[in-house]
N, C-alpha and C positions, 0 to 999 in steps of 0.2 A: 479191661484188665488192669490198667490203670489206678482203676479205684481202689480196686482187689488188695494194690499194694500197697497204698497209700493211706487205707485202711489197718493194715496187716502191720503198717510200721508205727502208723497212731497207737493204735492196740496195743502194741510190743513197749510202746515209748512210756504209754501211760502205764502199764503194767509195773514196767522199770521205778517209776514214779512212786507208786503203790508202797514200793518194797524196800524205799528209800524215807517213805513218811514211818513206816511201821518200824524199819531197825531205828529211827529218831527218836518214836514212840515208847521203845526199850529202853534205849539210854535216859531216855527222859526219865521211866518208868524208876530205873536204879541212881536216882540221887536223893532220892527219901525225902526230897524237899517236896510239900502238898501241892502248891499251886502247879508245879512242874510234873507231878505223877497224874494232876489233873489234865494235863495238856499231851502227857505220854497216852491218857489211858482214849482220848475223843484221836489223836494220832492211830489208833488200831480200827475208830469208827466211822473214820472219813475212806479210808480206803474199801472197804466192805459194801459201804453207800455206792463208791464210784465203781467196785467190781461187779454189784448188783446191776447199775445202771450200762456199763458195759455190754455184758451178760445180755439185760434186753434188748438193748442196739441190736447187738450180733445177730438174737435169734430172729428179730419182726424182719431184718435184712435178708439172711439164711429163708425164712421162708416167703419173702417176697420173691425172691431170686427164684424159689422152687416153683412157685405158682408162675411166673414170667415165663417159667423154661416148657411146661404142661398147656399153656395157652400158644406158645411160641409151636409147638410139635403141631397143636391143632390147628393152625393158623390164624389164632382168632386175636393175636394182638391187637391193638389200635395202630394203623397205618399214618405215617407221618403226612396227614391232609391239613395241615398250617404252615401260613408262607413263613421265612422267617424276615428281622431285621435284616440290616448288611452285618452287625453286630453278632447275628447268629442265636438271638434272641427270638422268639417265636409272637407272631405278630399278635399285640393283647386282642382284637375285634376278629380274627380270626381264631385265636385261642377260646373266647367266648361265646362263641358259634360252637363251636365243639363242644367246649361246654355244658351248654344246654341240652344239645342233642345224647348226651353223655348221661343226663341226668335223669332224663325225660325216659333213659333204656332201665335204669336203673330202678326208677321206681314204677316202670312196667314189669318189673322181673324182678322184685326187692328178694328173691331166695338164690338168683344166677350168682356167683362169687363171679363170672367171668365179665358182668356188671359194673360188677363193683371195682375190681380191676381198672377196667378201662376207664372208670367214674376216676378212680385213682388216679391216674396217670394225666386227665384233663385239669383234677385241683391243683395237679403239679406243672404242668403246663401255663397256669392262669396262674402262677405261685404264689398256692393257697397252699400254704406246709401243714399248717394242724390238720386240715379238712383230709388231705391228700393223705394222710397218717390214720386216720380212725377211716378214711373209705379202705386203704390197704389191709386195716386190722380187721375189720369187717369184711371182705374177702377173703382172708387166711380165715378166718372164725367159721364162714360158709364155707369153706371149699373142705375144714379139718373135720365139720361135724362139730363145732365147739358153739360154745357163746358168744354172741357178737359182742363189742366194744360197750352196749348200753344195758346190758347183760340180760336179753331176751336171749333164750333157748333159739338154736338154728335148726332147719330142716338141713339132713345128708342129704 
């Protein structure tokens, strides 16, 4: 829940942020001086980038969260079987055991989204962040019926 908020205050902060470069962007806009109406007008295009980029955060999170919650009812999460640090860090050689075994399901079953999931959650474990991001996006893509991340058609 934690995240939930701390999220939700990020979001709100950068929003705030947004709307602060855009009324900048206006004033800039009305002093008729070029270089300035230059800097007013890329002022309207920086915030639209960063609401775009927002925007996707939210949603790959929203339905990571929804596919968590559908594995979670069937029981089929990945159970916490890595020792950790004293740090509370997850031990890398037992991370990397899982790992494998994570990956080895995944490309036994390359159409399971629940796979791919758990594939997820091991590149996260091992913190592998790009990898752990396109197995998660490749799991929403299988589990919605969409396209995967490499843009091969998925089976429903």
């Amino acid at each position: 829940m934690g995240g939930k908020i701390t999220y939700a205050f990020l979001s709100t902060a950068l929003i705030v942020v947004f709307a602060v470069v855009v009324l900048q962007g206006v004033l800039l806009l009305r002093t008729g001086e070029p270089a300035a109406m230059g800097m007013g007008a890329v002022a309207f295009v920086l915030p639209c980038v960063g609401a775009w980029f927002l925007w996707h955060n939210t949603r790959f999170a929203r339905n990571a969260n929804r596919l968590a919650r559908e594995l979670e009812a069937e029981g089929g999460l990945p159970e916490e079987d890595a020792s950790r640090t004293p740090g509370g860090r997850i031990d890398r050689a037992a991370a990397d055991e899982i790992f494998a075994r994570r990956k080895r399901e995944a490309e036994a079953s390359p159409d399971d989204w629940r796979c791919w999931f758990r594939l997820a959650v091991a590149y996260h474990d091992a913190r592998d962040t790009p990898r752990a991001r396109k197995a998660m996006q490749r799991a929403i893509a299988l589990h919605d019926g969409g396209s995967a991340p490499d843009g091969r058609k998925t089976a429903a």
